[in-house]
N, C-alpha and C positions, 0 to 999 in steps of 0.2 A: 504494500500500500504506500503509495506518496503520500507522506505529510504536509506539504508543500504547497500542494496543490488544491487542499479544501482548509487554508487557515482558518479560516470563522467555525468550522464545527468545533476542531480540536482545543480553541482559544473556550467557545462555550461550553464544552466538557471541563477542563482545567477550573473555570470558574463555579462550576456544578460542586465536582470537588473538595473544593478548597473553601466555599460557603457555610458558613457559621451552620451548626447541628442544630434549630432549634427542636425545645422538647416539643414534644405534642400534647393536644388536647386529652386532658383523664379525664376518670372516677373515682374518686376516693372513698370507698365505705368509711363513715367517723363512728369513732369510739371512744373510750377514754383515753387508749392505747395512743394516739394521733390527732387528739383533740385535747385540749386543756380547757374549761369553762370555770371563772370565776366570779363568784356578786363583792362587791367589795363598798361599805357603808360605813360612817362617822355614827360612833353613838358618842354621847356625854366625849369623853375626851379617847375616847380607842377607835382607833379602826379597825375592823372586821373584816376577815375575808374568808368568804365560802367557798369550796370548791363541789362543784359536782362529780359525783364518782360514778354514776350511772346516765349514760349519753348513747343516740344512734341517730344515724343521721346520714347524708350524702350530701357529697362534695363535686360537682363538675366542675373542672380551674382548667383555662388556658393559658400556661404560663409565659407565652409569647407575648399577648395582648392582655393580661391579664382580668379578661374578662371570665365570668363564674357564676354558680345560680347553685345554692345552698338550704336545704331544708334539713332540720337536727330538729330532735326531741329531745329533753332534760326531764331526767323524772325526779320530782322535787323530795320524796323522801331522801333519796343519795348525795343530797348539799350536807355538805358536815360544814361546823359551828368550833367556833373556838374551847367552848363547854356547855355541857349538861343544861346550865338556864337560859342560856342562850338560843339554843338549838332547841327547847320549849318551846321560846318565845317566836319564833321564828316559822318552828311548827302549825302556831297555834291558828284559830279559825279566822282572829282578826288581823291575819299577816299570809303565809302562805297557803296555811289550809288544804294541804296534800290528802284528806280525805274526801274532798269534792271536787280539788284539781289537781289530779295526780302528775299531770307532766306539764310543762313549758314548750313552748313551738317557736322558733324562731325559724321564714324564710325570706331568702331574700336572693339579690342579685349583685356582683362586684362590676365595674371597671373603672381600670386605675386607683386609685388611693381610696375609695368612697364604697361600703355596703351600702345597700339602700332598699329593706326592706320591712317587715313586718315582726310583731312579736304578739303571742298569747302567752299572759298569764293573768292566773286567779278568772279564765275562761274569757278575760275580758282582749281585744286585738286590736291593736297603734300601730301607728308606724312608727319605726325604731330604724336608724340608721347608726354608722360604726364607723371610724376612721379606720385605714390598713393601712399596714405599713409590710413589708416584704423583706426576709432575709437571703441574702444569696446571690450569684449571681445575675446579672439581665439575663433574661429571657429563661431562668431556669433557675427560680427561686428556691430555697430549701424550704423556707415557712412563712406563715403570715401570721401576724399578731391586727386583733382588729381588738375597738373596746369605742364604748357609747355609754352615754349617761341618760338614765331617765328620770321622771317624777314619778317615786312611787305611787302618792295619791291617784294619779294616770289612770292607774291599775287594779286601785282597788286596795291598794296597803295599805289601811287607813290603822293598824294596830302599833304598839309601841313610840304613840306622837311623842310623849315627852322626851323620850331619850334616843330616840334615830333619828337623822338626818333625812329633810325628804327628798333628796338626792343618790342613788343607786346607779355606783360604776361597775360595767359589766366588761369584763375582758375575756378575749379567746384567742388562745394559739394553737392553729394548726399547722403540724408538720405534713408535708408536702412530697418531705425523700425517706419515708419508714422509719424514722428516726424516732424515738420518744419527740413531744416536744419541750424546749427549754422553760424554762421557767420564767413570769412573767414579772415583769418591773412593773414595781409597785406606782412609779411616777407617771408611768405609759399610757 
């Protein structure tokens, strides 16, 4: 074969080639395994943070374009509490109230820095959006850490007025490369 003699294919092979790998569009089944979910609240002078230990959920993420569309369940018995009264109070009917709404729902939709979806709790549904922010390299991020604040009243938390904040920061890190994910910054 002459080389020579069809420059432009061999030139646009070479460029084929040598073209950055981007990754492709997934699925990610979420879990606890690959998901981290946090509530994190001001009482009197402590901040609290819950984590949920029972989560399922799916993840589609284009890590090129970082576009995505995410629906998770949180089942609210599994938020652990710092201690015993806390995790009462928190239980109880005028706050979370896991015996009439046993899960949480949040879905929604990414592109670029910005969730912008939907959340159920205490069966009541707002819209709820999330800053993100991306670990790893362009176009093949390892994690996302997203986190939104709401009014609990919103929702229906009208228990514990004197001593919680009626402000409720939610943070979530999902890992992206099967990695556990890292842990989350409390200032983030």
């Amino acid at each position: 074969m002459n080389l020579h003699a069809h420059p432009l294919p061999l030139c646009g092979l070479l460029l084929l080639l040598c073209a950055p790998a981007w990754a492709a569009p997934q699925t990610l089944i979420l879990s606890p395994r690959d998901m981290r979910a946090e509530i994190h609240s001001r009482a009197l002078v402590l901040n609290l943070t819950s984590t949920y230990q029972a989560l399922a959920g799916q993840l589609r993420f284009d890590p090129r374009t970082k576009a995505c569309r995410i629906d998770v369940r949180f089942v609210v018995r599994s938020l652990t509490a710092p201690n015993a009264l806390i995790r009462a109070q928190t239980m109880s009917k005028t706050f979370l109230d896991p015996m009439d709404f046993p899960e949480t729902r949040y879905v929604g939709a990414c592109q670029g820095s910005q969730l912008t979806g939907s959340l159920t709790l205490r069966g009541q549904t707002h819209p709820f959006d999330m800053a993100l922010t991306y670990s790893g390299p362009p176009g093949d991020p390892s994690s996302v850490h997203a986190v939104g604040t709401l009014n609990r009243y919103d929702w229906g938390l009208k228990g514990l007025h004197l001593a919680l904040g009626k402000e409720i920061r939610i943070t979530n890190d999902i890992s992206l490369d099967g990695k556990p994910p890292g842990p989350i910054h409390p200032g983030a």
